[in-house]
C-alpha positions as CSV (number, residue, x, y, z in Angstrom):
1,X,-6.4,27.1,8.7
2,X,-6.5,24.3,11.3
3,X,-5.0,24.8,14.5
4,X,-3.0,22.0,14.1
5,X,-0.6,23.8,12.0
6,X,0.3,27.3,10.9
7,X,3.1,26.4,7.8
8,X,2.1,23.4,5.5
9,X,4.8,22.1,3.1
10,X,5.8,23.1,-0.1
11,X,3.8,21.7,-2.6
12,X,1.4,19.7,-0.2
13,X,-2.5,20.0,0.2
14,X,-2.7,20.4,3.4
15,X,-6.5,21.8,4.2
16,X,-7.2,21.8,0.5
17,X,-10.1,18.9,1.8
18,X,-10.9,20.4,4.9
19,X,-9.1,20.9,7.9
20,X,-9.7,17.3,9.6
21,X,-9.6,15.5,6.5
22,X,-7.8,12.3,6.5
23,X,-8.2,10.9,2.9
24,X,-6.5,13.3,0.9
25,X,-6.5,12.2,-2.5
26,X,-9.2,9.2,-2.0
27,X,-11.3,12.2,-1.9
28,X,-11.5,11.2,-5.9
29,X,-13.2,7.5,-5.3
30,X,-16.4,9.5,-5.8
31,X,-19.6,7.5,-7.4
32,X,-19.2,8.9,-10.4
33,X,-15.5,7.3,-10.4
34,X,-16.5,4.1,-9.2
35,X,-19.6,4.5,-11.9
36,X,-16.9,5.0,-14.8
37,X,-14.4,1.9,-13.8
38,X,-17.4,-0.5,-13.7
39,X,-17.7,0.8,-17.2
40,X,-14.4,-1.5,-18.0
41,X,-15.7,-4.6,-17.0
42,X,-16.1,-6.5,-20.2
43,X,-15.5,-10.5,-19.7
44,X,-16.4,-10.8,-16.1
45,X,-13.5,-12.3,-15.2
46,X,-11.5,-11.7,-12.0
47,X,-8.1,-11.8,-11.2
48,X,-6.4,-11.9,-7.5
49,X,-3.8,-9.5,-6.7
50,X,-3.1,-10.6,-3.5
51,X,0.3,-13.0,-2.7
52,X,0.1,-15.6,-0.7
53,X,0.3,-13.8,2.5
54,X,3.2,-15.9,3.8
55,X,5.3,-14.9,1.1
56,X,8.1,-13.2,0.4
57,X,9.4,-15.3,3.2
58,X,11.7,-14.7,6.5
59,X,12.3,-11.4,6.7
60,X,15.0,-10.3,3.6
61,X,13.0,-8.0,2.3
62,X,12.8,-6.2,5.5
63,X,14.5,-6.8,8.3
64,X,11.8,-6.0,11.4
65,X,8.6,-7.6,9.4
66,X,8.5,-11.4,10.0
67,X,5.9,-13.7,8.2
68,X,2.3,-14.6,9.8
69,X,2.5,-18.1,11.9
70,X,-1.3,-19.5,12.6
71,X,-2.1,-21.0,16.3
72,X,-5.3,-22.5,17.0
73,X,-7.1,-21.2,19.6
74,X,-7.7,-22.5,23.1
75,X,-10.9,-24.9,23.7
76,X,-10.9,-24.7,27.6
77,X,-8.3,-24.4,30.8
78,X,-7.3,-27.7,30.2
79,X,-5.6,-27.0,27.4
80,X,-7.8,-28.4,24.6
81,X,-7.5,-27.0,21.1
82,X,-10.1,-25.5,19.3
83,X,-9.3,-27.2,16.3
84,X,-11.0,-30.6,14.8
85,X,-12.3,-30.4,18.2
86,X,-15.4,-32.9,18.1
87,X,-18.3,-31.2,19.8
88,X,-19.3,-35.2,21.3
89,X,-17.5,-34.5,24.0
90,X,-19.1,-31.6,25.9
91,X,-22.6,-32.5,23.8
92,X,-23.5,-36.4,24.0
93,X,-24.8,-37.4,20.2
94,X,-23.0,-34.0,18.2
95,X,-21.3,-34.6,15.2
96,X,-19.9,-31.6,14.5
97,X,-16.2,-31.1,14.3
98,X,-14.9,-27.2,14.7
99,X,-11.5,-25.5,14.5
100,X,-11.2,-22.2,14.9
101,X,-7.5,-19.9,14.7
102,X,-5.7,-17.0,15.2
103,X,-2.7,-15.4,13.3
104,X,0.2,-13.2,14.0
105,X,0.6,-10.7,11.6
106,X,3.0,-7.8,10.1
107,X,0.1,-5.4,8.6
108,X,2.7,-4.6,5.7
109,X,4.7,-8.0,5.3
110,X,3.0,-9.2,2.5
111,X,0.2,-7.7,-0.2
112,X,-0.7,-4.6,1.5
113,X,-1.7,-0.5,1.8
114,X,0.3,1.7,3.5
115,X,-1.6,4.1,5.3
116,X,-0.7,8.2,5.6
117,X,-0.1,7.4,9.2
118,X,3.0,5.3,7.9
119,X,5.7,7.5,6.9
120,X,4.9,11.6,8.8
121,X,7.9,13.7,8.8
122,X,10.1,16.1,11.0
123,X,8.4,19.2,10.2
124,X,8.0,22.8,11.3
125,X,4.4,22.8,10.9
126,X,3.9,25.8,13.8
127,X,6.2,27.8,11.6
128,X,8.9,28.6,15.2
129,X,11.8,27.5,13.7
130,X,11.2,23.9,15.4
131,X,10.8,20.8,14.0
132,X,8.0,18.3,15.4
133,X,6.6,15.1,13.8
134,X,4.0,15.2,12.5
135,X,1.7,13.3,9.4
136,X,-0.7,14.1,6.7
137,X,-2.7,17.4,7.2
138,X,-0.3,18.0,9.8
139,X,-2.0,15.1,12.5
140,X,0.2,14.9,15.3
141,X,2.6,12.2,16.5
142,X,1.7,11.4,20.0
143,X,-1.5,12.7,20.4
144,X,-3.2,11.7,17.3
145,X,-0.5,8.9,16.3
146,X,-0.5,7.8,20.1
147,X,2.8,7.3,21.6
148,X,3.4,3.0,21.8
149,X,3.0,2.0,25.6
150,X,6.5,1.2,26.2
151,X,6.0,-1.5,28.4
152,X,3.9,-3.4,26.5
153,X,4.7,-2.3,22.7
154,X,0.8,-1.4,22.5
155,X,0.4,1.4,19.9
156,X,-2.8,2.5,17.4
157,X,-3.7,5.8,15.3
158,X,-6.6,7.5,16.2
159,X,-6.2,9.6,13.1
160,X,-5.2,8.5,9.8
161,X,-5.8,4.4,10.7
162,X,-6.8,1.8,8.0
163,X,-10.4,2.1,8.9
164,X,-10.7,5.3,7.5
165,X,-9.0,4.2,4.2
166,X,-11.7,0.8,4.6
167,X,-14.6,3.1,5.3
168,X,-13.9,5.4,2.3
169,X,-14.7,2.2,-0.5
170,X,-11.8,1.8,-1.7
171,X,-12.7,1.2,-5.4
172,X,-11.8,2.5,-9.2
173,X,-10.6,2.9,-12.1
174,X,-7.1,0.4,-12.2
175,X,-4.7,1.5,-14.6
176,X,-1.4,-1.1,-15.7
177,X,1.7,0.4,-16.6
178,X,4.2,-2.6,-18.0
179,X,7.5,-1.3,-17.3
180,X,8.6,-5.4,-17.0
181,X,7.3,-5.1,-21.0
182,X,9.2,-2.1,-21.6
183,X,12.0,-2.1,-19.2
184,X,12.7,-5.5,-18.5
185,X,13.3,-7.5,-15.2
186,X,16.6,-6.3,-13.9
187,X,17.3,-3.4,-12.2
188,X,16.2,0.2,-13.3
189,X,15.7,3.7,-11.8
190,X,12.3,4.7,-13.3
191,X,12.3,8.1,-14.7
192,X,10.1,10.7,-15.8
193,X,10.6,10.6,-19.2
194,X,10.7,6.5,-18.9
195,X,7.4,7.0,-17.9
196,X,6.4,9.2,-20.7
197,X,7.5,7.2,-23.3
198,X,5.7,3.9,-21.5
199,X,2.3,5.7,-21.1
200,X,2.8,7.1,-25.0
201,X,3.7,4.2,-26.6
202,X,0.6,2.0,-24.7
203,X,-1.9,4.9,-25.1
204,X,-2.4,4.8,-21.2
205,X,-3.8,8.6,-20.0
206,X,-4.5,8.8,-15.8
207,X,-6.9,10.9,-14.8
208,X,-8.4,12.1,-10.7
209,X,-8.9,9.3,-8.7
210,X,-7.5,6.6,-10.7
211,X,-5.5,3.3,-8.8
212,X,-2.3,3.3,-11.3
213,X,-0.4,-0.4,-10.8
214,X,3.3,-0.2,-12.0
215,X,4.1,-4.1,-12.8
216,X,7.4,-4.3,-12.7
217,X,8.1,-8.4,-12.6
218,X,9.4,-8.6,-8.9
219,X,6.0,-10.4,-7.7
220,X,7.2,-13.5,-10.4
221,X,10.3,-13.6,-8.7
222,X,8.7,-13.9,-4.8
223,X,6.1,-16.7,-6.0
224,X,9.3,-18.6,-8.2
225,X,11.2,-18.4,-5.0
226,X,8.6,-20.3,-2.6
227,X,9.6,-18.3,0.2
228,X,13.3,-18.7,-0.2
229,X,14.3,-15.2,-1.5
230,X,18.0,-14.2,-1.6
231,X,19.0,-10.9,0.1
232,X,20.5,-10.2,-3.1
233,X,17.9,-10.5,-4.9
234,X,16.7,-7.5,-2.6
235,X,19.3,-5.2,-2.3
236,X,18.7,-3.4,-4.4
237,X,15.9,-5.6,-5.9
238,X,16.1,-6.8,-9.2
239,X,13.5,-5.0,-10.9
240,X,12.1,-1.5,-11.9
241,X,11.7,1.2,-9.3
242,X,10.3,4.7,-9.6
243,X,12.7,7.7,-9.0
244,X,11.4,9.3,-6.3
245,X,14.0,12.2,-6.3
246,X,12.7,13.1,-9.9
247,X,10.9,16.0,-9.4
248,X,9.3,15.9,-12.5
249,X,8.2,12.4,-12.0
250,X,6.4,14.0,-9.0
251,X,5.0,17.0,-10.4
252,X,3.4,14.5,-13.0
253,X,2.1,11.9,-10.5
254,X,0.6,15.1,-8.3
255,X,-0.9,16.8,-11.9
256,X,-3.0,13.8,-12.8
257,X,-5.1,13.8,-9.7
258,X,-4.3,10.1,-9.3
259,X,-5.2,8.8,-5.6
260,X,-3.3,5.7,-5.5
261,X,0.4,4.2,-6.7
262,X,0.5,0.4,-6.5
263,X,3.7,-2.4,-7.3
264,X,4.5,-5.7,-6.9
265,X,7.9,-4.8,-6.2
266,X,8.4,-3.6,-2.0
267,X,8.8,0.2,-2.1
268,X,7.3,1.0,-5.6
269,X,10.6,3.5,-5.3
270,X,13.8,3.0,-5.1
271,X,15.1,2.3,-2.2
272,X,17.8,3.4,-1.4
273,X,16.8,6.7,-3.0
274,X,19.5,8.7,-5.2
275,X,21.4,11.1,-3.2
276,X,20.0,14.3,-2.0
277,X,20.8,18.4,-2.3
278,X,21.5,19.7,1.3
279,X,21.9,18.2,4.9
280,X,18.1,17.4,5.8
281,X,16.3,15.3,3.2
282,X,13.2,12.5,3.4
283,X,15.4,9.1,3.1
284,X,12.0,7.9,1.3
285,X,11.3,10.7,-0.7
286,X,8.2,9.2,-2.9
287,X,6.7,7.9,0.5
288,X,7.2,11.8,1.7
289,X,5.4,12.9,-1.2
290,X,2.7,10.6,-1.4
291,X,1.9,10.2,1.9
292,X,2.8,13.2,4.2
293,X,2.2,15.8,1.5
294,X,-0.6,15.1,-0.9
295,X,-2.3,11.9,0.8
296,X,-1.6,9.3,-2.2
297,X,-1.9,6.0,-1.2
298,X,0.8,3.6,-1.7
299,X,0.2,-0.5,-1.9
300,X,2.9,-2.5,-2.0
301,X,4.0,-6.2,-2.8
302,X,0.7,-6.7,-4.9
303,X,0.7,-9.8,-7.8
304,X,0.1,-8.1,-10.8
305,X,1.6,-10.9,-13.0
306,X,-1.4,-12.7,-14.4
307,X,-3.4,-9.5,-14.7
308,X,-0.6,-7.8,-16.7
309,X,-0.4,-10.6,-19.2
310,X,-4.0,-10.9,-19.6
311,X,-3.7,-7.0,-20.3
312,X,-0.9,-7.3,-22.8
313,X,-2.4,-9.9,-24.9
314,X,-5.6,-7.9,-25.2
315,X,-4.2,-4.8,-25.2
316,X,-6.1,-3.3,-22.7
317,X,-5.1,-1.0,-19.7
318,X,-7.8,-0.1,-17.7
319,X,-10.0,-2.5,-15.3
320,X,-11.9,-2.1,-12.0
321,X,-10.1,-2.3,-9.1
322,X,-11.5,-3.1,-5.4
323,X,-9.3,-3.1,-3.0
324,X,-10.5,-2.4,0.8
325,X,-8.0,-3.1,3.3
326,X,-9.1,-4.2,7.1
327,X,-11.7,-2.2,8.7
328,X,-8.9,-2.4,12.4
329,X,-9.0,0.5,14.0
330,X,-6.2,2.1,14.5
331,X,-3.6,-0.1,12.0
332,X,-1.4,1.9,10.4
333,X,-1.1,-0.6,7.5
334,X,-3.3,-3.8,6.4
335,X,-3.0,-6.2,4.0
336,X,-5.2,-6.2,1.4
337,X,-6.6,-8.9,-1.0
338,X,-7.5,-6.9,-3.8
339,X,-9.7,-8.0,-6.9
340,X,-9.1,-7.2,-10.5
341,X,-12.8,-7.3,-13.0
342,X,-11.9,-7.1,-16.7
């Protein structure tokens, strides 16, 4: 047992991969894994998963993340832009012409992982009767998530970052559950047994380590809107979300060994959540599961429009899926431009 914590939640797998692991179920990305999704690549074709990364737009689908603005970067003290900046005049004869840029940048506005240093919860890990926050494997806030500087809104993750995620190769076996085909486009509170009947009726089985997309249309509706989403089309989003307060729905996603659950919608549950038993309850429950208790990673806002289609028509349901977010140290979230082969 670590000396992190004494007490690790119920139903978590705390320690399970070693005391200081900070993978959890990416553990399953092993060769052979990334051997066997290869294995699906049949037509060489590619599809990309990413939106663009100014979309949704403003800031409706959540209030704090704004979208990315580009600057070009400075050429000297005078002012000068580095951009279309003609090398002639510091070099007499050169003909080159240079611009280079920088961006601004929510980690988690657009196409993106979240990483298990996201969401951590108030927990009684030392098993005192007090709460502390803490994350995955019990890391600690403010020692291993460092406290932000207040003055200047500095923060990083020396445990947990997106650079561990990056490092691991994060690559597999992509599995597409339709619920748009199934469920339709408005809104829906996924269930266990909706799930069942989806996986049943498309012959879908998941298996350890696999990257399990749910499509459930909301991606059509970002790229149709150009930017210029409604906040009711957000809330509550007009689309299928998984239950996250089904617990059988849980005990299913933790009994397939799965190490990743993907959408195109913004939560991949819904959000809110259902109502809870009892005074003290994780206002994100699938995000407490996933990524404080058994270290499932989450991507949100993917485009799995033109993928699922192409799936439908073929009838085919598993493809390889790369999908390595940014190598920053200390992020806890990246976007991600991830890379369907069929």
């Amino acid at each position: 047992m670590p000396s992190r914590w004494k007490r690790r939640p119920d139903g978590s797998n705390w320690g399970d991969f070693g005391d200081d692991d900070e993978l959890g179920r990416l553990n399953f990305l092993t060769p052979d894994a990334r051997k066997r999704a290869a294995g699906y690549v049949e037509e060489g074709l590619t599809f990309c998963l990413s939106l663009p990364l100014n979309l949704p737009g403003g800031n409706v689908v959540h209030r704090l993340r704004h979208p990315p603005r580009l600057f070009a970067l400075s050429r000297d003290q005078e002012g000068a832009l580095n951009y279309n900046y003609p090398l002639a005049k510091e070099k007499v004869g050169a003909t080159d012409i240079v611009s280079d840029d920088f961006v601004t940048l929510a980690t988690q506005y657009s196409t993106h992982w979240d990483t298990f240093a996201h969401v951590g919860q108030s927990f009684d890990a030392d098993a005192d009767g007090v709460a502390e926050p803490v994350y995955y494997n019990g890391w600690r806030a403010g020692i291993d998530v460092i406290a932000p500087d207040p003055a200047t809104g500095s923060a990083r993750t020396s445990r947990l970052g997106v650079e561990t995620m990056a490092r691991a190769g994060l690559q597999g076996r992509g599995v597409m559950v339709d619920l748009c085909h199934h469920l339709g486009r408005s809104r829906r509170v996924v269930s266990y047994d909706d799930i069942m009947r989806i996986i049943q009726a498309d012959g879908i089985k998941v298996e350890p380590g696999d990257l399990v997309c749910f499509y459930s249309g909301f991606g059509d509706l970002i790229v149709s809107s150009a930017g210029t989403l409604d906040r009711s089309d957000v809330q509550p989003a007009h689309c299928p979300e998984l239950d996250g307060r089904d617990q059988r729905l849980l005990k299913w996603i933790d009994g397939t060994g799965l190490s990743a659950l993907i959408s195109d919608n913004f939560g991949i549950e819904a959000l809110p959540a259902r109502a809870a038993d009892g005074e003290k309850h994780a206002s994100l429950p699938l995000h407490e599961f996933c990524l404080f208790k058994v270290g499932i990673a989450l991507g949100e806002l993917w485009y799995l429009s033109e993928l699922a289609k192409w799936m439908r028509q073929r009838q085919r349901r598993y493809f390889l899926l790369t999908a390595a977010p940014l190598c920053l140290p200390g992020a806890v979230g990246s976007p991600v431009t991830p890379l369907a082969t069929v």
